[in-house]
N, C-alpha and C positions, 0 to 999 in steps of 0.2 A: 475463397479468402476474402473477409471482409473486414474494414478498420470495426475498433471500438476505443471511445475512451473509457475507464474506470475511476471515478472519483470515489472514496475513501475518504469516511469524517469518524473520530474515535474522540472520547476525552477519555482522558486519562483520572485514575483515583484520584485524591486530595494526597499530593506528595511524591507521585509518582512520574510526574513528566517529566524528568531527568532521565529515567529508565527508558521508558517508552521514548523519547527522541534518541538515544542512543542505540536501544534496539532499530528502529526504523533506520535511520546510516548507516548502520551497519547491514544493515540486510538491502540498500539500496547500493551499495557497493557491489555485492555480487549479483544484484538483477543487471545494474548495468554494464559489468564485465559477461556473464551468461547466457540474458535471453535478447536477441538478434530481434525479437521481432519485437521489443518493448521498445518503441522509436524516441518517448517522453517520460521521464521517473522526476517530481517535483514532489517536497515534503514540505509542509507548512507549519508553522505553529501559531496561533492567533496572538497577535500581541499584547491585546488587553484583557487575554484568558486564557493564561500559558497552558493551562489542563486540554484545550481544543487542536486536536493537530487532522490534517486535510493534506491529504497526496492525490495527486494529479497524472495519472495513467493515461498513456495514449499508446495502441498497438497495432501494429499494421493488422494482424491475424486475429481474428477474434479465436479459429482452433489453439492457436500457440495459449493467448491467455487462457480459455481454460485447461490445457494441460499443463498449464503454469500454476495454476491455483488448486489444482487437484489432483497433481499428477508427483508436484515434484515434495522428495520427502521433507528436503530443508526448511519449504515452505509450510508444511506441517508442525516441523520444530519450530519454528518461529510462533507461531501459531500460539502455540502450547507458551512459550517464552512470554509471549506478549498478554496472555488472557489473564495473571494475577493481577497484572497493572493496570487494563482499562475497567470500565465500566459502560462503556456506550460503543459500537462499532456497528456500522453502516458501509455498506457499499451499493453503488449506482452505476450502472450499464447506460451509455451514451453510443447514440452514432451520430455522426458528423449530417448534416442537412444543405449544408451550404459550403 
């Protein structure tokens, strides 16, 4: 069992970031009632470029997140939910050094 954090950067289409911030809340509700090993769920939106949003993962387990991302179905519907409205999605694997 080893930490990781996961940062998460997406913009959203021209028009769409109402959707997309709403999807992301809502799906940060059930991570944080669900997955035990997800210790930090932080969702951003850039202020002076509401289309930019950045989530802030930190998990005790690096096994739990990836069967959290690959395993669970919901997370696939989301998935699927989420992919008309963005246009840019990145994701970054951190571990902690200090």
């Amino acid at each position: 069992m080893s930490a990781v954090t996961l940062l998460i950067q997406s913009r959203a289409k021209p028009g769409h970031d109402g959707e997309v911030r709403e999807l992301m809340a809502a799906k940060f509700v059930r991570i944080r009632a669900e997955e035990p090993a997800c210790d930090v769920l932080v969702g951003h939106q850039q202020a002076d470029e509401p289309t930019r949003f950045m989530i802030y993962e930190e998990w005790s387990d690096r096994d739990e997140l990836a069967q959290f991302t690959t395993t669970r179905e919901h997370m696939q519907e989301y998935f699927a939910q989420l992919d008309p409205h963005v246009e840019e999605f990145d994701r970054s694997f951190w571990t902690r050094f200090i």
